[in-house]
C-alpha positions in Angstrom: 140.1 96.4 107.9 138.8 97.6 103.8 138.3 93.7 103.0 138.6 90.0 104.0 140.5 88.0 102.2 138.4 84.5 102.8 141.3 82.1 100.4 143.6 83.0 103.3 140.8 82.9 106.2 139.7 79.4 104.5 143.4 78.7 104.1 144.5 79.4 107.9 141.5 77.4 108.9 142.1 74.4 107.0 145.4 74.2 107.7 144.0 74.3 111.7 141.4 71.6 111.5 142.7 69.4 109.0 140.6 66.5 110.2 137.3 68.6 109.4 137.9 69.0 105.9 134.9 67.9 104.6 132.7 70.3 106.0 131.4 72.7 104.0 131.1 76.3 104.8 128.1 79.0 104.6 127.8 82.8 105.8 124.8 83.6 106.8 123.8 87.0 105.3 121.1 89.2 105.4 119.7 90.0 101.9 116.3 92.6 101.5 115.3 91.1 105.1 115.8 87.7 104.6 118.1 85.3 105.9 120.2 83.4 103.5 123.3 81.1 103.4 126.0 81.5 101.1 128.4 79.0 99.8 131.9 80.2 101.1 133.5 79.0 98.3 131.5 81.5 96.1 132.2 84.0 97.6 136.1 86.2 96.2 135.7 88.8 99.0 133.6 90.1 101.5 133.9 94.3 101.3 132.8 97.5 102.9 130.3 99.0 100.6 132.2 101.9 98.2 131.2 104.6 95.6 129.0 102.9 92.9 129.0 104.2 89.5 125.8 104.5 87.9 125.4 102.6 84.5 122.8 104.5 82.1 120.2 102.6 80.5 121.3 99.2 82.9 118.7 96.8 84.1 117.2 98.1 87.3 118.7 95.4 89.6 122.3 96.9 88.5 122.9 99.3 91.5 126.0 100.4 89.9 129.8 99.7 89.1 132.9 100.1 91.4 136.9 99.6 91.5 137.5 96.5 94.2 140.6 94.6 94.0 141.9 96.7 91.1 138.7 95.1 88.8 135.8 97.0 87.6 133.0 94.9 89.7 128.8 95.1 88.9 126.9 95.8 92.1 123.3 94.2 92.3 120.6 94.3 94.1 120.2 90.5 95.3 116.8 90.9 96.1 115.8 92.7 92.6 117.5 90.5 90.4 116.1 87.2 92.2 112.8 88.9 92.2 112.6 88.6 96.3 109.2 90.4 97.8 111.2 92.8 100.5 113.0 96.0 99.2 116.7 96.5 99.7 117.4 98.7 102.4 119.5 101.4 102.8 123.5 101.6 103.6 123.8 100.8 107.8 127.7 100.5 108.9 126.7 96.7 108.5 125.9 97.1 104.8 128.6 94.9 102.7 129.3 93.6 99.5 129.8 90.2 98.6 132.1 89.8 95.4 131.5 86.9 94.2 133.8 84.2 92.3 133.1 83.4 88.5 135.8 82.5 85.5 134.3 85.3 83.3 131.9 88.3 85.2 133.0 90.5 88.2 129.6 90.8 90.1 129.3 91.7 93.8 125.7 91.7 95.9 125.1 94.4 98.1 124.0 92.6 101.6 122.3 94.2 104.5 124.7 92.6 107.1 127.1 89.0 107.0 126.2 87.8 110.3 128.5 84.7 110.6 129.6 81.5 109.2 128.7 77.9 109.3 130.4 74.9 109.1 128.4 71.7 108.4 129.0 68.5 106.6 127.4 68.1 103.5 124.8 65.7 104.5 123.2 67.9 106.8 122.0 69.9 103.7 118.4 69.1 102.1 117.2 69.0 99.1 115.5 72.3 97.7 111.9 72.0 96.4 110.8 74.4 93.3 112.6 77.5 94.1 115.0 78.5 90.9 117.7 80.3 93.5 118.1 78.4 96.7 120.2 75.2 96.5 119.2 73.7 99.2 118.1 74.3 103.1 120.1 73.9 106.3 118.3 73.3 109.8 120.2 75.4 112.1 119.7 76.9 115.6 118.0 80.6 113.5 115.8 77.4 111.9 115.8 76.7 108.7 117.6 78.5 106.4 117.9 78.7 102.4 121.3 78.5 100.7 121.3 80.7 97.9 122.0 79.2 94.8 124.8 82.0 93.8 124.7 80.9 90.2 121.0 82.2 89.7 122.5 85.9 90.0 124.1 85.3 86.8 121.2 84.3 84.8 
């Protein structure tokens, strides 16, 4: 499978538990060694990671450019751009890359691993304190967990 189409996953599942539909979906992901959830709805695509393109001259966290989806996507370094403390590491056959959904940028993160997804209602979610790119925190059985705030990779 070269990619998972989650508006049809989302789709299949809605149309399954209809009486659940306002629960709010996360993947939890693994990005420079730290746990993370992110917004399904964010998220275009989840991919296997391909040839990048270098960029002369880019910012460092720009780890490249690739073809996905017949679109010209820029690959970043999550942990880089948000100015995390652990390095990325380097392609496993659970490395991925999120492409992520906005009106006018094609930009995918490169992520260590997408581990699974959550379902949770809205409520369950806290309130973030100080941190410019998490949203909010989930308590979940892995503990809690910060939900990346996807919009801060496009600052």
């Amino acid at each position: 499978m070269a990619e998972l189409n989650l508006d049809k996953l989302q789709a299949a599942k809605d149309a399954a538990a209809g009486e659940h539909s306002e629960l709010v979906e996360y993947m939890r992901v693994i990005l420079n060694k730290e746990t993370f959830l992110v917004p399904v709805a964010s998220v275009l695509s989840v991919i296997r990671p391909q040839l990048l393109t270098p960029v002369p001259m880019a910012p460092d966290h720009l780890l490249g450019v690739t073809n996905a989806r017949g679109q010209i996507f820029c690959i970043i370094d999550p942990g880089k751009a948000l100015r995390l403390p652990n390095k990325l590491q380097a392609k496993t056959s659970d490395s991925r890359f999120l492409l992520l959904r906005h009106a006018r940028v094609h930009l995918g993160v490169w992520v260590e691993e997408v581990l699974d997804l959550l379902r949770v209602l809205p409520s369950d979610v806290e309130e973030a304190k100080e941190k410019t790119y998490v949203q909010g925190v989930l308590q979940t059985k892995y503990g809690a967990l910060p939900i990346l705030r996807v919009e801060a990779l496009f600052e």
